[in-house]
ROVEXTI-578499 format. One line per field, with one value per residue (C-alpha): x, y, z; residue number from 1. Coordinates in nm, 4 decimals. Example, Ala and Ser with C-alpha at 12.3 -4.5 7.8 and 13.67 -1.06 7.14 Angstrom:
% residues 2
east c(1.2300, 1.3670)
north c(-0.4500, -0.1060)
up c(0.7800, 0.7140)
resi c(1, 2)
% end
This chain:
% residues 359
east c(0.0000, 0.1589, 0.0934, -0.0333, 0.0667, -0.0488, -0.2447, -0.5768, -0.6318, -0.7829, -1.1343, -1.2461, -1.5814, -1.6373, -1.7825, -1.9338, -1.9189, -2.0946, -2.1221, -1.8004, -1.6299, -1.3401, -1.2209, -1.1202, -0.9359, -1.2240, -0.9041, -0.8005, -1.0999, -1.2134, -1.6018, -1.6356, -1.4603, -1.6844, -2.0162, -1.8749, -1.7910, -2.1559, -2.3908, -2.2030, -2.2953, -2.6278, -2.6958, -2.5649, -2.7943, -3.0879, -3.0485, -3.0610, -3.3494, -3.5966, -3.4631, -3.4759, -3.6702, -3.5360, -3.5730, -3.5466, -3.4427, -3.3708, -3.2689, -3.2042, -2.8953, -2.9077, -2.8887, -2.9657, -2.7254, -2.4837, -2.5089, -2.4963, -2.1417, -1.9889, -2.0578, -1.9785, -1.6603, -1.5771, -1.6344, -1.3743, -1.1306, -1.1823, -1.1069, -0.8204, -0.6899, -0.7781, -0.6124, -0.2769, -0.2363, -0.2751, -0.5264, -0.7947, -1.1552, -1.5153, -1.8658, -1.7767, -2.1242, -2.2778, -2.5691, -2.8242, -2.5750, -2.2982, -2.0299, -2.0092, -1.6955, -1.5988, -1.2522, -1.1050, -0.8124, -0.8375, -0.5270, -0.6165, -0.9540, -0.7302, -0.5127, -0.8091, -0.9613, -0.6073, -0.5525, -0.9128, -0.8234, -0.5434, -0.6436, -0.9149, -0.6800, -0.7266, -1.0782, -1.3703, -1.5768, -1.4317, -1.4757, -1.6161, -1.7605, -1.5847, -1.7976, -1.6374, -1.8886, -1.5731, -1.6769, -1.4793, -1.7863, -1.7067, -1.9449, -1.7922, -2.0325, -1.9556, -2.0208, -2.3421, -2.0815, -1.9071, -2.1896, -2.3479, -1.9672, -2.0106, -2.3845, -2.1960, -1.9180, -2.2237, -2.3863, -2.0368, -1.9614, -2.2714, -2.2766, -1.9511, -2.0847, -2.4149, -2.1713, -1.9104, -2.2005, -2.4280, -2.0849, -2.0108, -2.3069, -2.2558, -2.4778, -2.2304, -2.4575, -2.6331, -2.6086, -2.6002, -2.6165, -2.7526, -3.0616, -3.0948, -2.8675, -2.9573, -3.0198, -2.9386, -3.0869, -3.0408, -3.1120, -3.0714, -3.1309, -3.2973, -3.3412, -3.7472, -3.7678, -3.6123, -3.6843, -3.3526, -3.1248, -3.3153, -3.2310, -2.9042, -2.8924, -3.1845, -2.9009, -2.6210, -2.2208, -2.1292, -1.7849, -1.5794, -1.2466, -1.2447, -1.0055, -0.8408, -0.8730, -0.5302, -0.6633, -0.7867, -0.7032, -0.9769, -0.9967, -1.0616, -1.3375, -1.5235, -1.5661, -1.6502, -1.7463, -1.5761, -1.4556, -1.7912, -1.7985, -1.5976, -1.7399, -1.5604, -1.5238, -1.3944, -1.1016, -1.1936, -0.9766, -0.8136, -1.1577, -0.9305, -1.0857, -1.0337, -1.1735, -1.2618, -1.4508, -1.8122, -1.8417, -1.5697, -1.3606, -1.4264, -1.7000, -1.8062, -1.8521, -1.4669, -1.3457, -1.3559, -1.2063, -1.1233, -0.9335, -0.7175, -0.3639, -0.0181, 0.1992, 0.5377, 0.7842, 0.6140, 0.3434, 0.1205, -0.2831, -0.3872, -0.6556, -0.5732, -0.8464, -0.8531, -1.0143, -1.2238, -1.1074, -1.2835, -1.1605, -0.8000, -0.7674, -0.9517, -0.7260, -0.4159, -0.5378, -0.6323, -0.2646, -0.0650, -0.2418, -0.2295, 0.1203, 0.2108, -0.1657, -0.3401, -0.6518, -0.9367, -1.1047, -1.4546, -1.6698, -2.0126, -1.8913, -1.5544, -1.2485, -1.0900, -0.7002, -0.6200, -0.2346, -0.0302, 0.0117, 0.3843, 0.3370, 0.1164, -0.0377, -0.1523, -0.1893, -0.5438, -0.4040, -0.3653, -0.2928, -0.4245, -0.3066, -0.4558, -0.3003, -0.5736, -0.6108, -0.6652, -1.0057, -1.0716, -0.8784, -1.1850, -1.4417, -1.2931, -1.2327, -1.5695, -1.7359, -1.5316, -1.6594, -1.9865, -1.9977, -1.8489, -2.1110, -2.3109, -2.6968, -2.8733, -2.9887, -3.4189, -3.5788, -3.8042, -3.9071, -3.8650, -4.0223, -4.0335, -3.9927, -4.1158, -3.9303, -4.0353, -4.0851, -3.8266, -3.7350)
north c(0.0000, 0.3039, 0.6648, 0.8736, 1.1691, 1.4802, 1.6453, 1.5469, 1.2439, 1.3113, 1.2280, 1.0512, 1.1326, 0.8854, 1.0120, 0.7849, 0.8196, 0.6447, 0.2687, 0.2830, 0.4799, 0.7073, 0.7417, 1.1145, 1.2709, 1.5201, 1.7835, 1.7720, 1.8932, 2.2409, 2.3100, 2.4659, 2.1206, 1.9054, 2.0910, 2.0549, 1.7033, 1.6500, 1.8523, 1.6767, 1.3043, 1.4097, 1.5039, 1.1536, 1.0072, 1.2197, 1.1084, 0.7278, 0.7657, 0.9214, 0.5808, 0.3177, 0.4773, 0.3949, 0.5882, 0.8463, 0.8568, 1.1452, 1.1541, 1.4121, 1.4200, 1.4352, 1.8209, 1.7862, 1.4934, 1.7129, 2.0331, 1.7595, 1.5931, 1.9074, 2.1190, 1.7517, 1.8307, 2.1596, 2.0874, 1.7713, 2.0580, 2.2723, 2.0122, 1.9504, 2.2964, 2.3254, 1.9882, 2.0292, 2.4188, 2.3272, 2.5937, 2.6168, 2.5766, 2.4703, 2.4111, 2.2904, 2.1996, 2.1889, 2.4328, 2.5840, 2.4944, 2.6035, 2.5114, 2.7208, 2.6875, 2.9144, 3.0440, 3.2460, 3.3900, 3.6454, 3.5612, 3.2048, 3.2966, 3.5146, 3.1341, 2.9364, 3.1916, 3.1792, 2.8176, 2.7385, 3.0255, 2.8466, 2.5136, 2.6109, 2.8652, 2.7320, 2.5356, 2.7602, 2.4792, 2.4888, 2.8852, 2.9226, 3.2569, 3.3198, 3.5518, 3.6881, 3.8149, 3.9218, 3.7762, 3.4494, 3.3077, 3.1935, 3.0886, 2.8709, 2.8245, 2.7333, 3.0536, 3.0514, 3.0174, 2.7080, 2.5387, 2.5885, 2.4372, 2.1363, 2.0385, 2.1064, 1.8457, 1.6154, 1.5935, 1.5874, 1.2633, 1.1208, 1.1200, 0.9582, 0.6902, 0.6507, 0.6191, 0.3792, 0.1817, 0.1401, 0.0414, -0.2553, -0.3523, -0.3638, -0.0699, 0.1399, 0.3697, 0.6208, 1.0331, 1.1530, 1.5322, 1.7919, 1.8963, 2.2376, 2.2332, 1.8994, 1.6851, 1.4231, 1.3619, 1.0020, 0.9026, 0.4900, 0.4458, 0.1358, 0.0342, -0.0036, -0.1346, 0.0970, -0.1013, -0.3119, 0.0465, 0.2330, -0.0868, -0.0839, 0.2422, 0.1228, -0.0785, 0.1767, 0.0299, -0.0848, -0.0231, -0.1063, -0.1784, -0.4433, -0.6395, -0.9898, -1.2647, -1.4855, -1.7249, -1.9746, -2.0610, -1.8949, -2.2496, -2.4238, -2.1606, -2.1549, -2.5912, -2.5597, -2.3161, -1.9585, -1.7732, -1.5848, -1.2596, -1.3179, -1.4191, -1.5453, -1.3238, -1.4274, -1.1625, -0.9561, -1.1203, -1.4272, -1.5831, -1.6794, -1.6919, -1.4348, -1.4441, -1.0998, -0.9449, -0.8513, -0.5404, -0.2946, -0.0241, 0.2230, 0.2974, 0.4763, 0.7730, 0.8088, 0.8443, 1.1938, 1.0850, 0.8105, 0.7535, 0.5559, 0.6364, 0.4395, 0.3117, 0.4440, 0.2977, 0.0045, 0.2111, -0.0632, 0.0899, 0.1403, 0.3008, 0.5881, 0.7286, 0.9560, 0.9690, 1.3036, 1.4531, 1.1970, 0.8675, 0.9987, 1.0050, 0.6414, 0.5336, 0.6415, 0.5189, 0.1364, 0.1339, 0.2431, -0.0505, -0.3029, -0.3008, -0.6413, -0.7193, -0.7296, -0.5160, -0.6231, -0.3230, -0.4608, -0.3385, -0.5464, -0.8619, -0.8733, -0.8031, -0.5894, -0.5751, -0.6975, -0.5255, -0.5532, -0.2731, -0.2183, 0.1451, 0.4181, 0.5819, 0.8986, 1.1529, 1.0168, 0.9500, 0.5339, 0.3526, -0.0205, -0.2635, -0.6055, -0.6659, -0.4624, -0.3733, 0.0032, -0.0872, -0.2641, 0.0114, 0.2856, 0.0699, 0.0025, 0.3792, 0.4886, 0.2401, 0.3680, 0.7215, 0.5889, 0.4189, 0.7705, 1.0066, 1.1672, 1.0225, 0.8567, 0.9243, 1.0063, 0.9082, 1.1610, 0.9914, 0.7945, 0.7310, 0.5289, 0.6526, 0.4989, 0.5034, 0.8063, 1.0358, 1.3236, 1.2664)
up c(0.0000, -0.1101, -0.1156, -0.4440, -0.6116, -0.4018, -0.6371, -0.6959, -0.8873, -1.2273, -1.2511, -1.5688, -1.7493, -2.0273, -2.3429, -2.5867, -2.9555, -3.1787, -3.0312, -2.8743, -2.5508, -2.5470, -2.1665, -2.1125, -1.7794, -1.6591, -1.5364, -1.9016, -2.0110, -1.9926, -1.9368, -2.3054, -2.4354, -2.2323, -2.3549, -2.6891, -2.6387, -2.5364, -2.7658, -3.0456, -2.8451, -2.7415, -3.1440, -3.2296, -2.9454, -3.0195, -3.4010, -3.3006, -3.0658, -3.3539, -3.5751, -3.3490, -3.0382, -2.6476, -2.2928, -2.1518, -1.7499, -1.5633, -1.2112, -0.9213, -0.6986, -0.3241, -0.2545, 0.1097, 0.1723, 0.0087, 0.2294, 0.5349, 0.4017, 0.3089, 0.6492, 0.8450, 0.6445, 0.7305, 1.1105, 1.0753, 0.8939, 1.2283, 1.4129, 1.2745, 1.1968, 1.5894, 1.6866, 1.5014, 1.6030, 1.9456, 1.9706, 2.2660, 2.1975, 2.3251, 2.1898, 1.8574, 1.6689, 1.3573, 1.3408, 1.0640, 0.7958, 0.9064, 1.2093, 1.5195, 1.7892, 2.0608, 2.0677, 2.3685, 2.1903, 1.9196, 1.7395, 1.7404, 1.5533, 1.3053, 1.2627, 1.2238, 0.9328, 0.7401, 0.7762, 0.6469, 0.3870, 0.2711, 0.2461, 0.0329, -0.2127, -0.5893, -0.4828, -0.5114, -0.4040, -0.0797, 0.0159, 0.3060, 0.4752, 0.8564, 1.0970, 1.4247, 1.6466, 1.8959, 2.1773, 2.1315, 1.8842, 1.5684, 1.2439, 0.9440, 0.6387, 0.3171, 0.0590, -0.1945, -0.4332, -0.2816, -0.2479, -0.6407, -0.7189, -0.4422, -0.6797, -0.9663, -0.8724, -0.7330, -1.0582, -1.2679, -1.0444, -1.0987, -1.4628, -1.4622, -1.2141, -1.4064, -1.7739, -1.6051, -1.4505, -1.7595, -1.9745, -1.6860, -1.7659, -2.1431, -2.2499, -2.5004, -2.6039, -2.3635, -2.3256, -1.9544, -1.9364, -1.6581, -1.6927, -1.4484, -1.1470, -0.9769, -1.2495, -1.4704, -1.7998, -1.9656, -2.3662, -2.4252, -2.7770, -2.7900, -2.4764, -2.4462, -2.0799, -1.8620, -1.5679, -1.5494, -1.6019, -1.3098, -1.1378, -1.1792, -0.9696, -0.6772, -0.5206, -0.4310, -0.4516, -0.1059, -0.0338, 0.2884, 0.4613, 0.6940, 0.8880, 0.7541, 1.0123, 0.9794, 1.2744, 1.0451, 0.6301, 0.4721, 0.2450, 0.5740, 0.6503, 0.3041, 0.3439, 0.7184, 0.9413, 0.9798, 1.2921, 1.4521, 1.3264, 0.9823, 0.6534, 0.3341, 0.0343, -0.3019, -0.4844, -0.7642, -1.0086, -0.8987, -0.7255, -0.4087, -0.0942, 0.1673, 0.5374, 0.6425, 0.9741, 0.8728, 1.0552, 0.8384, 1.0440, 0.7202, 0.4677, 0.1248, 0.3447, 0.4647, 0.0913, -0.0856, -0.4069, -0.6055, -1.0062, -1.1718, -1.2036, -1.2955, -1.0267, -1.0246, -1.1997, -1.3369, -1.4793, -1.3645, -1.3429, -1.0244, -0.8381, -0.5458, -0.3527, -0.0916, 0.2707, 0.3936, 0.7421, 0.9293, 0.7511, 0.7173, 1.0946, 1.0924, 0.8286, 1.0136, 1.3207, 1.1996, 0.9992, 1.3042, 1.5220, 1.2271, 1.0844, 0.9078, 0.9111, 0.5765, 0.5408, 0.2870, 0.0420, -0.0674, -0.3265, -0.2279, -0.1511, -0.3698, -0.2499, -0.4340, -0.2785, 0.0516, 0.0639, 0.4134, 0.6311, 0.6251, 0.7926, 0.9427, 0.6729, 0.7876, 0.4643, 0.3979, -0.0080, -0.0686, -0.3973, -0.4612, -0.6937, -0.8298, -1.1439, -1.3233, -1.7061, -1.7224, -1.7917, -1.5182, -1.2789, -1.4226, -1.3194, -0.9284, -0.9429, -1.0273, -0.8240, -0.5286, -0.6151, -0.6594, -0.3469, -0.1610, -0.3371, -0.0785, -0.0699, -0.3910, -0.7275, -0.6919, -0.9970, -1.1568, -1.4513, -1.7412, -2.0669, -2.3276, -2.6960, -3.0207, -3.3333, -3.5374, -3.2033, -3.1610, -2.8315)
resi c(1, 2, 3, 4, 5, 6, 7, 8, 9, 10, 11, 12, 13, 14, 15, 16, 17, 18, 19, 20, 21, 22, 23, 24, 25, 26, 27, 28, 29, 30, 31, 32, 33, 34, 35, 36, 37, 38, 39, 40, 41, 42, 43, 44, 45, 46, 47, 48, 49, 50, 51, 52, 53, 54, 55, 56, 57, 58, 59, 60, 61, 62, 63, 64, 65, 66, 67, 68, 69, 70, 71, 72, 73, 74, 75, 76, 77, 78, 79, 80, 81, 82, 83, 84, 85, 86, 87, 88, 89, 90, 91, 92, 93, 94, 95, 96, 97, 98, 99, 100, 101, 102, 103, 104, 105, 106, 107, 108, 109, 110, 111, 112, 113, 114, 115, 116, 117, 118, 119, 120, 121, 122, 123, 124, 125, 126, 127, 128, 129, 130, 131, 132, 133, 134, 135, 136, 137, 138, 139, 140, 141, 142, 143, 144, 145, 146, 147, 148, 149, 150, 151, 152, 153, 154, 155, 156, 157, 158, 159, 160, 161, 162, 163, 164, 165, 166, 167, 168, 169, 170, 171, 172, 173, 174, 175, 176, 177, 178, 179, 180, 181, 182, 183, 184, 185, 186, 187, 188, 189, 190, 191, 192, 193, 194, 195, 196, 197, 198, 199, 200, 201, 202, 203, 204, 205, 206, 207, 208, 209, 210, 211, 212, 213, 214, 215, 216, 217, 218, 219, 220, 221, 222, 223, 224, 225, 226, 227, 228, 229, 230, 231, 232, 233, 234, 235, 236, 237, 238, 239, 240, 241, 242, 243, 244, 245, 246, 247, 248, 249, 250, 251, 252, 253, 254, 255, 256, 257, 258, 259, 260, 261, 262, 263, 264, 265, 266, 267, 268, 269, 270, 271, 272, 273, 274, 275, 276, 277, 278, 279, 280, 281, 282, 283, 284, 285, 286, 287, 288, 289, 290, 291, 292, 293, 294, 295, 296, 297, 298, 299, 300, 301, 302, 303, 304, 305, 306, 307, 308, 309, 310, 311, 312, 313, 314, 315, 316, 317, 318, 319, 320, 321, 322, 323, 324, 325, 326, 327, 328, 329, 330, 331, 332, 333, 334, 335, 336, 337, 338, 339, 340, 341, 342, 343, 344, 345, 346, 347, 348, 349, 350, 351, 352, 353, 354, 355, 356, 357, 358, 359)
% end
């Protein structure tokens, strides 16, 4: 288990041309491209539903589960900023959108402003608004314009969850577009029961870390009868048994960000992701009690890499490796991200479209 690149990793958004997918870096694409890239898709799409008719799904992002991730967020930051400047405080809360502490010290309010400040130079999406009232009271929210970038992001990830998902499950052709600020706006030429797609997204992508028990062969526990509390998972790839704890230590909700990338020096795919505040110090915490254990990461009930702890890993940033095809390292990737996004797609309606209909 080693750590990433510090930049961000490069989110993919996979466009689909004709009947076949080109997979583009979403940082390598400016927005003017990417509208571009779609209207020219969407055309294609739009031609192939008036031929051969399809569906039509649209869907609406969780706003509300959004706002409650991204101010749980900030208060871990404050924490943190607090924490590691050794800085005095009390009544830390979230409250009304927004996190309120109490700080005694006026120059420690003035630290905690610029350290938020800084952390958040270069990301509009993470601006957030600092009131003083002078009496030691403080009140973090993100800005109006932070939080239009935060659903913008939302519904970006989506659509590249939604593409990446729909392609796994062998559906090449499809246009996913917004459609207003909170939703998403699906054309499947062809496809005249929607039913099984708006399936596919009912059942969100359950992803966790959990603990490998070494107490027993997990061969041994897949004929007979496992260790209470464990369960036997099959590997993502190679099909070999692995016997894991059932209860995981970290969640969907602990990771921020997830993408493929190319291990150093082999160039090998991979997939990094990255814990928020709150997993990063849960992270850190299970490494530096587990070293020269192996921990398990699960998508559903496939394991996906179970690497050994050789150190405390405590920037929050992780790679994973499992002898994947590039392919293969997009679809772990986005199903990580899918897995992380906050709430669930709501699904406003879909329609079916006959041949001959302009859709």
């Amino acid at each position: 288990m080693t750590t990433p690149p510090r930049d961000r990793a490069t989110r993919l958004i996979l466009a689909f041309a004709l009947a076949s997918m080109i997979v583009l870096p979403r940082a390598a694409l400016a927005d003017s491209q990417l509208d571009k890239m779609r209207a020219k898709l969407a055309a294609f799409v739009v031609d192939k539903m008036e031929k051969l008719g399809g569906s039509r799904i649209i869907y609406k992002v969780d706003g509300d589960a959004l706002r409650e991730s991204v101010v749980t967020d900030l208060r871990d930051d404050v924490y943190k900023a607090l924490h590691d400047g050794h800085i005095a405080f009390s009544n830390l809360a979230i409250r009304d959108g927004g996190v309120d502490v109490k700080i005694a010290d006026a120059k420690a309010r003035d630290q905690l402003a610029r350290k938020l400040a800084a952390a958040a130079d270069g990301l509009p999406s993470h601006a957030i608004s600092v009131t003083d009232s002078g009496d030691g009271a403080v009140r973090l929210a993100p800005t109006d314009a932070a939080s239009a970038a935060r659903l913008h992001e939302l519904v970006e990830d989506s659509i590249a969850m939604i593409e990446q998902r729909l392609k796994d499950a062998g559906i090449k052709l499809v246009s996913a577009v917004p459609d207003g600020t909170d939703r998403i706006r699906i054309f499947l030429p062809g496809v005249t029961d929607p039913e099984p797609i708006t399936a596919i997204f009912a059942r969100r992508v359950k992803v966790s870390l959990r603990q490998v028990d070494v107490s027993m062969p997990p061969e041994q526990a897949q004929s007979g009868k496992p260790p209470e509390g464990t369960e036997v998972l099959l590997g993502f790839k190679d099909k070999r048994p692995y016997l894991v704890a059932k209860e995981s230590t970290l969640d969907g909700e602990d990771i921020s960000d997830a993408a493929p990338s190319f291990a150093p020096g082999t160039k090998d795919p991979v997939v990094s992701f990255r814990f928020n505040g709150r997993g990063a110090r849960r992270f850190a915490h299970l490494t530096e009690e587990n070293i020269g254990k192996p921990i398990a990461i699960a998508l559903d009930d496939t394991v996906i890499s179970a690497p050994v702890i050789r150190e405390p890993i405590t920037g929050g940033s992780v790679q994973i490796s499992g002898n994947f095809t590039l392919e293969e390292a997009n679809s772990v990737a986005m199903q990580l991200r899918a897995g992380s996004l906050p709430g669930h797609l709501t699904l406003v309606e879909q329609q079916v479209i006959q041949p001959g209909v302009k859709p």
